[in-house]
C-alpha positions as CSV (number, residue, x, y, z in Angstrom):
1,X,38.8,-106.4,125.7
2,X,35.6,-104.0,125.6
3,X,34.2,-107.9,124.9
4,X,35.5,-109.2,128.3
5,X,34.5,-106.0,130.5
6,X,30.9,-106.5,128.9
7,X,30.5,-109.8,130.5
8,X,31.7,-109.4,133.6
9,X,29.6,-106.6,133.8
10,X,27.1,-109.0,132.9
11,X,28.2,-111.8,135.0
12,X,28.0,-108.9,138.0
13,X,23.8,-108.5,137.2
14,X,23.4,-112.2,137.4
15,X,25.2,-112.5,140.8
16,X,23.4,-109.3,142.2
17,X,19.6,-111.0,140.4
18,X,20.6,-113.9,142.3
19,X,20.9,-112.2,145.2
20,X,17.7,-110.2,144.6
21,X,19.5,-107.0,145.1
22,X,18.5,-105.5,142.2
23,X,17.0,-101.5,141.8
24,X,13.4,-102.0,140.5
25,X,14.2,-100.4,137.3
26,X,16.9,-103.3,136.9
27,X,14.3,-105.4,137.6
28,X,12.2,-104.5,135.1
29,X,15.2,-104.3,132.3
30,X,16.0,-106.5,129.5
31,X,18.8,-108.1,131.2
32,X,16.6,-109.7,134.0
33,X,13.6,-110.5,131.9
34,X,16.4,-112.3,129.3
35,X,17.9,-114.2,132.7
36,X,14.6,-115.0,133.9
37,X,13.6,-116.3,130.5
38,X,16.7,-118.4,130.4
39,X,16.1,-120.1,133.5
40,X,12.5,-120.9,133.0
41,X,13.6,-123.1,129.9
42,X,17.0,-124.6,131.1
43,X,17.0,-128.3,130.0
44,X,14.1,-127.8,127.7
45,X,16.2,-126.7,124.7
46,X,16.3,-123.4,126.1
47,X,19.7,-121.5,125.5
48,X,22.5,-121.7,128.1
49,X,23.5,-118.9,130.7
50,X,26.8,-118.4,128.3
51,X,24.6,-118.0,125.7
52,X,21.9,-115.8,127.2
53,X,24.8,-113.8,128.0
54,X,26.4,-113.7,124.2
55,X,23.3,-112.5,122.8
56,X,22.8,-109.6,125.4
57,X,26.3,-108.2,124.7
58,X,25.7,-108.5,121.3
59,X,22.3,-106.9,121.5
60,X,23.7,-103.9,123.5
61,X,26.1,-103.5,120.5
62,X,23.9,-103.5,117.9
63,X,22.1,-100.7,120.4
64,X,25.0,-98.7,120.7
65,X,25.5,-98.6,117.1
66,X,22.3,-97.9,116.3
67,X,22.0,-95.0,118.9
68,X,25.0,-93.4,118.3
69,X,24.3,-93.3,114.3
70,X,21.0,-91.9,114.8
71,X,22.3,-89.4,117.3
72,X,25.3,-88.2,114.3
73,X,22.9,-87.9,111.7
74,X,20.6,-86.0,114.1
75,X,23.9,-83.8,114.6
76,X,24.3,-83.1,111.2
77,X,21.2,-82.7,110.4
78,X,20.8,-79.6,113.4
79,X,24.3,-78.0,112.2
80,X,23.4,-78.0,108.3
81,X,19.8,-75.8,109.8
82,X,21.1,-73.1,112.2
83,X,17.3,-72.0,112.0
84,X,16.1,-75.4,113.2
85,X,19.0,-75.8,116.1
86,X,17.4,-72.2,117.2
87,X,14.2,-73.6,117.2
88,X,15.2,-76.4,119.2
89,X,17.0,-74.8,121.3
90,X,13.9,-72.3,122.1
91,X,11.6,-75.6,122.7
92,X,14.1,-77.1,125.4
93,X,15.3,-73.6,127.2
94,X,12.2,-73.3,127.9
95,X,11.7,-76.4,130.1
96,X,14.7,-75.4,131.8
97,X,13.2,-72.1,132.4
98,X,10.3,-73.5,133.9
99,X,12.1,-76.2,136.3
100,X,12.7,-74.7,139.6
101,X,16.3,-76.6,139.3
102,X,16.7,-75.1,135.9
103,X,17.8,-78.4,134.6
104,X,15.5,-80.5,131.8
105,X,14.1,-83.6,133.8
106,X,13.0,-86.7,131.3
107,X,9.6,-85.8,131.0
108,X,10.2,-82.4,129.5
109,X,11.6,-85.0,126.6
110,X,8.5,-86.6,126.1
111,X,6.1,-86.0,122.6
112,X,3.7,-83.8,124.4
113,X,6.3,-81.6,125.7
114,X,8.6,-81.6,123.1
115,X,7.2,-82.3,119.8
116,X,9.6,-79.9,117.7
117,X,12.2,-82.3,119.0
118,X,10.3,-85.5,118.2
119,X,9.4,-83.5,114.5
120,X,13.1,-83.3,114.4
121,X,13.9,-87.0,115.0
122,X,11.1,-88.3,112.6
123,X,12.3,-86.1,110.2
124,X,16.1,-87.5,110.4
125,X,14.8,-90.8,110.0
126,X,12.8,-89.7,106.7
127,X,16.3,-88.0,105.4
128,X,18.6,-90.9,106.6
129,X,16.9,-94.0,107.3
């Protein structure tokens, strides 16, 4: 099932990159590079459309697993050290503080602004690789 809605979710980005109606941030993901890539070698060895669009779905599995594992550990990791969630928690209320829509836009994520939170992540990666 989850399988079948993948590709015609798929299937949906080829139409619409055909049509050139993608967003330029869909232009620029891995989905239209991969179906540009796949039509610049058709019948030169190159990988099929079905196939192109296998190995996307798989590779957004193997993303989504990855991601979501990182994220848990990063979730245990911040409950087992209240003092580190607190810290944290200082680091990002403070963006929020500081946005005039008192919500955290995605470059108060970035290294510079948040590097208690990057800390965090490299250091979850060192504990649970």
């Amino acid at each position: 099932v989850v399988r079948n809605i993948g590709l015609r979710k798929i299937e949906s980005f080829i139409e619409r990159y055909e049509r050139n109606e993608l967003t330029e941030q869909e232009e620029n993901s891995y989905l239209a590079r991969a179906i540009q890539r796949q039509k610049d070698t058709e019948g030169e060895n190159g990988v099929t459309q079905s196939e192109m669009m296998e190995l996307c779905l798989f590779s957004l599995f193997v993303a989504i697993d990855t991601t979501s594992t990182v994220t848990a550990w990063n979730l245990v990791h911040l409950a087992l050290n209240p003092d580190v969630q607190d810290k944290l928690y200082a680091e990002l209320s403070h963006h929020r503080q500081q946005s005039a829509e008192r919500e955290l836009a995605p470059g108060n994520f970035s290294k510079a602004n948040a590097p208690y939170l990057h800390a965090i992540i490299r250091e979850t990666q060192r504990l649970t690789p």
